[in-house]
N, C-alpha and C positions, 0 to 999 in steps of 0.2 A: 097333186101339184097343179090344180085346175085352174087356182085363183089367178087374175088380173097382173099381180103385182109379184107372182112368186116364176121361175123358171121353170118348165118344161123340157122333161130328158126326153130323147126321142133317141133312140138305138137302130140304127140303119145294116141291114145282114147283108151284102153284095160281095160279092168273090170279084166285080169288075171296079178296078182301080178309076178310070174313067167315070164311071156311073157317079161311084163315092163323090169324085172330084165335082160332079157334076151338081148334084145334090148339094154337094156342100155352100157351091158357087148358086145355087137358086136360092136356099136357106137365108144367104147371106143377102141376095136382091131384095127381098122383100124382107130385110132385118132380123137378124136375130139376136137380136140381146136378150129373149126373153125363152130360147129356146137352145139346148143343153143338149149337141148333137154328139153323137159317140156311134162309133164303125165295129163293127165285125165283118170278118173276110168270108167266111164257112158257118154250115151250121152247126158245127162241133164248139167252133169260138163263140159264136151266138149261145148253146146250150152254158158253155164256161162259164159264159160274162153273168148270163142269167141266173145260174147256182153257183156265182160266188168263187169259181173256182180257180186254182193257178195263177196264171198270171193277171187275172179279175178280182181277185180275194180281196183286196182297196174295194170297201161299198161305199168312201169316198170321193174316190176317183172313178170307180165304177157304178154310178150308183143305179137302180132299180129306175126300169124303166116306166115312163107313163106313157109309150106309143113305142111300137116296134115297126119299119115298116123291112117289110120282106121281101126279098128277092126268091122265087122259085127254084132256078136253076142254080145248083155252088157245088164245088167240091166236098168231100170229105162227109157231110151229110147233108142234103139237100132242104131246098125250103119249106116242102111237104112232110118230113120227118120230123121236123124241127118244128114245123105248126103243131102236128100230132103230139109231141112230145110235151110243148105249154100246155096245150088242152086240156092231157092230160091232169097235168101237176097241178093241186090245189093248191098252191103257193104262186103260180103263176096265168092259171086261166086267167083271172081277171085283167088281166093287161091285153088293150087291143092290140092285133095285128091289121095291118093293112098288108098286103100284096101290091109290091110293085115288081113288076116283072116285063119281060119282053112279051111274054105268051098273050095271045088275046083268045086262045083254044079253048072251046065250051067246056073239054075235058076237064083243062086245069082250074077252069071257073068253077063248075061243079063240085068238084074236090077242095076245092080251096073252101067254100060256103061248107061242104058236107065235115070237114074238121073244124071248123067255127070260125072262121076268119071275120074281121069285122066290116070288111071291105078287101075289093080286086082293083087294082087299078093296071093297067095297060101304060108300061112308058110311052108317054109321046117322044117323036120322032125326033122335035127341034129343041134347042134350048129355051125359046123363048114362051112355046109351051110346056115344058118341063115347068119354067119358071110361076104360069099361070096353075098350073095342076100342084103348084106345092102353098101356094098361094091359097088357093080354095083349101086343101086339105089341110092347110094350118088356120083360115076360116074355124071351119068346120069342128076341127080337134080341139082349137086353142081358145074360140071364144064361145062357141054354141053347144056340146056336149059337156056334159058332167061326169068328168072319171072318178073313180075310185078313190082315196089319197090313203 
């Protein structure tokens, strides 16, 4: 879903209601009609959505993402289980993840690069850079890379 003219799902994993909201409201600054945003709360809903399962099972409603961006820290199974776990999966390594997260810890950068992440990104603080960092990264994803289709 790389072309010009076609939409971009972007699947967003945050257990913080807030963030989502936030996200959603940056997405929207810089336009999105051309980008196909969908939430997960955990990385258990994250694994769901991604295989299709339960209340995900709609791969109309749900469909297959072209960028996942991650949150580290979530309930029920966390952001690093849930990287390890695509990685994994031949059906699903090839879908980037980015890391968006609070952490800015070499740890979790380390880890995050050492399971394949495709990028780390460090929430900014304000909204107005949030708005700038989703900005570049829809740059970057939406018009200068060639995903997979």
């Amino acid at each position: 879903m790389t072309s010009n003219n076609q939409s971009m799902v972007i699947l967003y994993a945050d257990d913080d209601p807030e963030d989502r909201m936030l996200i959603q409201e940056a997405f929207e600054e810089i336009g999105t009609d051309k980008i196909d945003l969908h939430f997960v709360e955990d990385g258990e809903d994250l694994m769901h959505y991604l295989n299709h399962e339960g209340q995900f099972s709609d791969t109309e409603q749900f469909p297959v993402p072209d960028l996942i961006l991650l949150d580290l820290n979530m309930p029920k199974k966390d952001g690093r289980e849930a990287l390890k776990e695509i990685k994994d999966s031949d059906a699903l390594r090839h879908i980037p993840v980015v890391v968006l997260t609070t952490s800015n810890a070499e740890e979790d950068i380390q880890s995050s690069y050492s399971l394949g992440v495709s990028s780390f990104i460090t929430k900014p603080v304000s909204f107005g850079a949030l708005v700038e960092t989703v900005k570049t990264l829809g740059k970057y994803w939406f018009e200068i890379v060639q995903l997979p289709q």
